[in-house]
Each structure stands twice: as structure tokens, then as C-alpha cells.
N, C-alpha and C positions, 0 to 999 in steps of 0.2 A: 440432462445437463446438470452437472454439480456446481454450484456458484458458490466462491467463500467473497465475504462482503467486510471487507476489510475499516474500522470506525476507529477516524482517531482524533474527532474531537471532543474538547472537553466541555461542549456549549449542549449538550442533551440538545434537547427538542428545538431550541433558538439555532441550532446549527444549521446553517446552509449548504455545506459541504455534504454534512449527513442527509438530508432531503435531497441534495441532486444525488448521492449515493441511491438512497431507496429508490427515485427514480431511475436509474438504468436500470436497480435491480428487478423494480416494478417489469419493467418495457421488457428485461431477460425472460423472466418468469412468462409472459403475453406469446411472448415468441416458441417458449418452452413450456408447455404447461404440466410437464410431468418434470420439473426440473426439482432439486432439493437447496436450501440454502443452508451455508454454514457463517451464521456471525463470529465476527471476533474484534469484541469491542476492545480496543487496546487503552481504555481512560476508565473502565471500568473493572479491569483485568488486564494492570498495566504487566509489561516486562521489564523485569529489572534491567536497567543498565549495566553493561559489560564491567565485570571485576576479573580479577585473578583467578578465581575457583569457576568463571564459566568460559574463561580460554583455553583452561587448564582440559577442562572436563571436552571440548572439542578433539582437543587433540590425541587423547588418552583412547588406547581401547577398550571394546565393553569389558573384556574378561579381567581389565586391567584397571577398573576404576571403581576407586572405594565409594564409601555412601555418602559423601561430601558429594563428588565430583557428576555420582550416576543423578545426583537430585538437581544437581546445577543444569545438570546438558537438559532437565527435562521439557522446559520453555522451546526451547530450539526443536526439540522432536518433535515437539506437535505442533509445534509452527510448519517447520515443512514437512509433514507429513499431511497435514491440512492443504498446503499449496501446490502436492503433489495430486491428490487426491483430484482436484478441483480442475476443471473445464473452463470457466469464466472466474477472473479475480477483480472485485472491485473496489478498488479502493479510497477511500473518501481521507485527503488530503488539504484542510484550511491550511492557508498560510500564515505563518508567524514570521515576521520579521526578516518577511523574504525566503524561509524554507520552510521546512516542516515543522511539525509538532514534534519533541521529544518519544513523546512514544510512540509515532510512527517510525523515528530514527531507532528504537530500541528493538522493534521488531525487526528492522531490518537486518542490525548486527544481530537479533538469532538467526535469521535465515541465512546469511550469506556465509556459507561453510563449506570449505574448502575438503573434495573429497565427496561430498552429498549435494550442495548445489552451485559448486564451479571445482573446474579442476585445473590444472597447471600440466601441460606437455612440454616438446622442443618448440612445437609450434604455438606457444604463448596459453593463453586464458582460454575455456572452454565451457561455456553457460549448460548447469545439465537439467535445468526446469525448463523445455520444451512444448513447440505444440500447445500452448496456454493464449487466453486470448482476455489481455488486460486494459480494465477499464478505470482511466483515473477521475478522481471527482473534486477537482479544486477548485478551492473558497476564496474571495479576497478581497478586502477591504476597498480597493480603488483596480485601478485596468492594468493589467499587468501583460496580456496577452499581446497587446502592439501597444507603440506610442512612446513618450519620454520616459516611461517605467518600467518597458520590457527588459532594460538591462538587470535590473534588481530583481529579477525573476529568477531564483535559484530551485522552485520547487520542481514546476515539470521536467526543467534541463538535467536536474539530480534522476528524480525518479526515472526518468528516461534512460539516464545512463546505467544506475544501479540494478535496473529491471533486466536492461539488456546483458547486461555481464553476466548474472545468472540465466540467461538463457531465453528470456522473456521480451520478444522484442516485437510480437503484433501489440502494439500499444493504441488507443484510442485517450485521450483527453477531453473530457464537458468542464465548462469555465460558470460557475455564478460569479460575475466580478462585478465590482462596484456597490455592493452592499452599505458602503458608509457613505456612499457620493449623492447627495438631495436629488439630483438629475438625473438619477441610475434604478437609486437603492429599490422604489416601488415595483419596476418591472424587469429587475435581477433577475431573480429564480424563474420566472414563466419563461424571459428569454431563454432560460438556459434550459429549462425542460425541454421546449420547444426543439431546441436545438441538437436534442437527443438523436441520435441516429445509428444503428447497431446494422 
């Protein structure tokens, strides 16, 4: 099994997102012992945010793009060529202010390319990253998963949707939540290891 382990917090080792990350990756690895990991810490080896010269450079063919545009697209190819490559994807997703972190949003605008990982027929949208088997690993300050806050919950509903459109729709979700709540914050993370299930 190939697993890319997808980091996008900016909290190092205080990250809770990033610990229940390791742990599925832990629990994949247990299941898999011949498996390989590919990191891609995106706070440490951010993606530029989408400009002129890397819409340009998507759309452009190879034989057709100068050295501006071949250096722009080069984020997005090895983005998904990573995603392709890869059997389990896991991705460690804290929540800010109700979504994600910027660089996980910035990864997503290189991957989501129109031709390479969705395409457009008569019959509408066509996800072509298949056959993947993704695992999310979100953080968050107070409970977002039921209750009066679930409406403010824009992270799994995005990544759910964004995941599936490019083709990726066996999705699984692990919750550490309540980390800032006195009542919670102590046995957060064990619940949420605990609650690991692959």
C-alpha cells in the first residue's frame, strides 16, 4: 500500500489534527506492513496561492509553454502525481474559523484540474482520481460534529464535496474535537484514537 499523508497544520508537534493524522497512518502502516509513506507537509513546503501564471500554465500545452508557465504548473504535477500514485490518502485537516487552513485550500486549487483530475462531458462532471480510499483527520477547538455547532461546520461538508468531484468518494472522517473545552480538552485525542477504525 502506498499512503501520502497529507499536513496542514501550522501547530508542529502541539497539532492535534497532525497526531490523529499519524494515528490512522500508524493503524494503515499495522494493517500494511510492507506499505510506503509519502509526506507532504503543506506549512512547511507551502503552495503558492493561485495567480495568473499558474491558471495560465494549466491550461497551456506542454509543447506550448514557456519557462514562466512549465515552472508554474510544477506544484500541481506533483501534487497529482503524488495523489495518483497513492492507495490511502490521509489527510490532517484543523479547523480555522470553521474551514480549513489556507494551505490546505492551496493544495487543493493545484489539484483540482480540469482534464487531469475532473473532466466535463454532455453528461456534466466526471471525477478521474478513482479507486482511492481517503482518510480525513479533523481538529477542533469545541464539537462541531452534532449539536448547536454542527451548522458552522464547513470543513468535512467542503472536503467531502471537493474530494468527491475529483473522483474520491470512499471517504472516512476521525474527529479530535473539543480540545479547547475544560470538559473535553483532557480525553480528546485518546477518544479520537480510540475511535480509529480502518
Amino acid at each position: 500500500m502506498k499512503i501520502l499523508h497529507v499536513i496542514s497544520s501550522p501547530r508542529g508537534e502541539a497539532s492535534f489534527s497532525i497526531k490523529l493524522g499519524n494515528a490512522i497512518v500508524e493503524k494503515l502502516q499495522s494493517a500494511n506492513p510492507d506499505s510506503s509513506i509519502t509526506t507532504r507537509n503543506l506549512t512547511s513546503s507551502p503552495f503558492p496561492h493561485l495567480e495568473e501564471v499558474h491558471i495560465n500554465s494549466f491550461f497551456t500545452p506542454l509543447e506550448s509553454q514557456t519557462p514562466d508557465l512549465a515552472e508554474a504548473v510544477k506544484h500541481s504535477d506533483q501534487a497529482i502525481a503524488e495523489l495518483k500514485a497513492a492507495d490511502a490518502i490521509v489527510i490532517g485537516a484543523p479547523m480555522y474559523n470553521f474551514g480549513i487552513h489556507s494551505t490546505l485550500k492551496a493544495w487543493i486549487d493545484h489539484i483540482a484540474r480540469a482534464g487531469q483530475t475532473f473532466s466535463y462531458s454532455e453528461n456534466g462532471p466526471e471525477g478521474l482520481i478513482k479507486n482511492k480510499k481517503v482518510y480525513i483527520a479533523i481538529s477542533s477547538g469545541g464539537v462541531y460534529s452534532e449539536g448547536p455547532m454542527k451548522a458552522y461546520d464547513f470543513t468535512e461538508s467542503y472536503l467531502r464535496s471537493v474530494l468527491g468531484f475529483l473522483g474520491m468518494v470512499d471517504v472516512t472522517v476521525f474527529r479530535v474535537e473539543g480540545v479547547s473545552m475544560p470538559n473535553l480538552k483532557d480525553e480528546a485525542l485518546d477518544k479520537a484514537v480510540e475511535a480509529i477504525a480502518l
